[in-house]
C-alpha positions in Angstrom: -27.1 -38.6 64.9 -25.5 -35.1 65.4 -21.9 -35.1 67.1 -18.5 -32.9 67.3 -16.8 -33.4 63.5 -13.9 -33.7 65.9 -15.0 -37.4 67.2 -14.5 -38.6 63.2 -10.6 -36.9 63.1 -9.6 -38.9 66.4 -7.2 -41.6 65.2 -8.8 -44.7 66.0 -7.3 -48.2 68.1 -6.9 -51.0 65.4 -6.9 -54.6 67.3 -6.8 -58.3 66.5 -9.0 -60.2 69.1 -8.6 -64.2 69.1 -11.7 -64.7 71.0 -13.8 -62.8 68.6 -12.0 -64.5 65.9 -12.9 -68.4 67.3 -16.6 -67.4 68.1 -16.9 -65.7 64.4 -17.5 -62.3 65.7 -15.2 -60.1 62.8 -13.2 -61.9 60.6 -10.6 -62.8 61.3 -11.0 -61.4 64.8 -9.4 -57.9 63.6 -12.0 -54.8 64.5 -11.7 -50.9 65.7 -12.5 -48.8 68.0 -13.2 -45.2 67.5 -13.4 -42.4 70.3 -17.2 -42.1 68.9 -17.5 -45.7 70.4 -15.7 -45.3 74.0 -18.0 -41.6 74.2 -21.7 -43.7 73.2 -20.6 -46.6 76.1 -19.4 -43.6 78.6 -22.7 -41.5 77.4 -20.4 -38.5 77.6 -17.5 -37.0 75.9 -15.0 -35.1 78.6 -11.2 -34.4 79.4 -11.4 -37.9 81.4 -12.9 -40.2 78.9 -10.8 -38.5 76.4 -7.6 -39.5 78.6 -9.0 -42.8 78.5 -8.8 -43.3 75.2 -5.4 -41.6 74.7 -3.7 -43.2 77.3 -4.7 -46.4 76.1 -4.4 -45.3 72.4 -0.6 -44.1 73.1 0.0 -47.5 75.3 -0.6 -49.5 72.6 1.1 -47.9 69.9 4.5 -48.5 72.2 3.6 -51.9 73.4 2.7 -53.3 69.6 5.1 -50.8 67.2 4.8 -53.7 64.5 1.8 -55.0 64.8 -1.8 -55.2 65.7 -2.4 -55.2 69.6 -3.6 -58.2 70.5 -7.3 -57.8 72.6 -6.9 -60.0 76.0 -3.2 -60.0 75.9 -2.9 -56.7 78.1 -2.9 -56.4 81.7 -3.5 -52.6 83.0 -2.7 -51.5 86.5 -4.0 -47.9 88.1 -2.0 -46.4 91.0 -6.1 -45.7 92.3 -8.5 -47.7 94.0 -11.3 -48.4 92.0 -13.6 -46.2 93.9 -11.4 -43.0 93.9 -12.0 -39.9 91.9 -12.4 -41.3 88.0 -11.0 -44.3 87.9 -13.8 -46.6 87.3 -15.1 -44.1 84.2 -11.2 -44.3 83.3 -10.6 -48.2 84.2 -14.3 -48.6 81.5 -12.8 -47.0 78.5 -9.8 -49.1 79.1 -11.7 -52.3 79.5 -13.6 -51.6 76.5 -10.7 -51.5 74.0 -8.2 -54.2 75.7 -11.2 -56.3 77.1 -8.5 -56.4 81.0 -11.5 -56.4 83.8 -11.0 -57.1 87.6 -12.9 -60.0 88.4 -16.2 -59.3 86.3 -14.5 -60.2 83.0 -15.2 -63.4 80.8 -13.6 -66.6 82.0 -12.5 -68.5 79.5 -13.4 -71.2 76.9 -11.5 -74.3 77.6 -8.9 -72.6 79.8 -8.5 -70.2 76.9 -9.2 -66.6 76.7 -9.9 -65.2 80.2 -10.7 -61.9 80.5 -10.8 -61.5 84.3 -8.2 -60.5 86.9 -6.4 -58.6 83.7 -6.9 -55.1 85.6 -5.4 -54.1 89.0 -6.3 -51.3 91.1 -3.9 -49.9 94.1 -0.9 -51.0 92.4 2.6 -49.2 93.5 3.1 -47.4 90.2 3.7 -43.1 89.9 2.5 -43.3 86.2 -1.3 -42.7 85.7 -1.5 -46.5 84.5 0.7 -49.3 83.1 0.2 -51.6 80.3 2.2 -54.7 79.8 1.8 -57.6 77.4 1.5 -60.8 78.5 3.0 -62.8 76.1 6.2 -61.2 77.0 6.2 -58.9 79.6 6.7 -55.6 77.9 5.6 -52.9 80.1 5.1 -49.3 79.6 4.0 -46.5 82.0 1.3 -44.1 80.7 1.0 -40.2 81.8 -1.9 -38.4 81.0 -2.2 -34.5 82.1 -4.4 -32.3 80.2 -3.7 -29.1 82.9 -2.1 -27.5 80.0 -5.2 -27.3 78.0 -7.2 -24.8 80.3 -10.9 -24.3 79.6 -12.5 -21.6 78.6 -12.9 -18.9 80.7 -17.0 -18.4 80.4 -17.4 -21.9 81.1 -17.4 -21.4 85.1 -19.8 -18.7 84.8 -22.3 -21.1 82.4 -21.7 -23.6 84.4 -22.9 -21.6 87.8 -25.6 -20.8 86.0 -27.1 -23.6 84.9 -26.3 -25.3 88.2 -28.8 -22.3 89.6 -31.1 -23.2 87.0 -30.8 -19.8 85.3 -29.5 -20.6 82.0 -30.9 -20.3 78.8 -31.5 -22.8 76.0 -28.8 -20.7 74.3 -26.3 -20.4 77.6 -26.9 -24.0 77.8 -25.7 -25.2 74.5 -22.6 -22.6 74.6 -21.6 -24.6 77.5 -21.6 -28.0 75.7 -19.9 -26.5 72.6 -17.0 -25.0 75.5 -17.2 -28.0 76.7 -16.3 -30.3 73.5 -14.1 -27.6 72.5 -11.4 -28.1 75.3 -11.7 -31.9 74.5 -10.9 -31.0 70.9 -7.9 -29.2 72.0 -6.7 -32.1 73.8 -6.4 -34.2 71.3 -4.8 -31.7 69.1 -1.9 -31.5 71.5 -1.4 -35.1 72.7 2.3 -34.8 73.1 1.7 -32.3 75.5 -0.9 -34.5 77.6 0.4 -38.0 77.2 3.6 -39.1 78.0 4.8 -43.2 77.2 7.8 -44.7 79.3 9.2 -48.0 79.1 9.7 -49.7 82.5 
């Protein structure tokens, strides 16, 4: 399986899942994610998914400075309705790593462990989302912008191209390498893209 050698340089989210650890899925219940992982259940690799994964990456890092973050212990809220612009592709990566759904998530072994009404939509928030632990109520607000990182200039043109079904094998795969190549870039300049407040 062929991918960007960027995927295997991302810093990947370490968590400690008690869930996983009473049904004996890892031991222990401690397991990673990688951006490789979040990019296979998105089927795509792109600025969004990418903010996905660093926003949530970034969160946690603030929200658990000492320690593994704890999987089911985080509630996420978006400032977007579900159905706006990206925030369900955004609102999946997120799920994936904290295991915070709306109402679709898992509901609990003997009152323990639910997984459901962890993630809110249309909350009153400026910040592109905010995580907060529920054990005791930290909260921080998570920007993501990746503006800064423009895209190549020959990717509109490609882009019209192919769109016109006029590209070429070769036009094709230049796009995708653009492409993967402005995502690289964005992780290489996180602290211009991501920004962590505490509320």
């Amino acid at each position: 399986m062929a991918y960007p050698d960027f995927f295997n340089k991302v810093e990947t989210i370490k968590v400690v899942d008690p869930l996983s650890k009473v049904l004996g899925a890892f031991e222990n219940g401690i397991y990673e994610f990688s951006f490789e992982d979040v990019v296979k259940s998105a089927g795509h690799s792109c600025p969004t998914v990418a903010g996905a994964y660093l926003v949530t990456l970034e969160a946690l890092k603030a929200l658990y400075p000492d320690s593994l973050a704890v999987r089911g212990n985080i509630r996420v809220e978006f400032k977007e309705a579900l159905e706006d612009g990206v925030a369900g592709v955004i609102s999946n990566v997120v799920s994936q790593i904290t295991g915070a759904t709306d109402k679709s998530g898992f509901k609990g072994l003997g009152g323990k462990f639910s997984r459901h009404s962890l993630m809110n939509f249309n909350s009153n928030i400026s910040s592109s989302a905010r995580f907060t632990r529920i054990d005791n109520d930290k909260s921080v607000d998570v920007f993501y912008d990746p503006s800064s990182i423009a895209p190549n200039q020959n990717m509109s043109i490609l882009m019209q191209k192919m769109m016109g079904g006029m590209a070429s094998e070769d036009e094709m795969k230049e796009f995708g390498e653009l492409w993967q190549d402005r995502v690289r870039r964005i992780f290489d300049n996180i602290s211009k893209v991501v920004k962590v407040s505490e509320v």
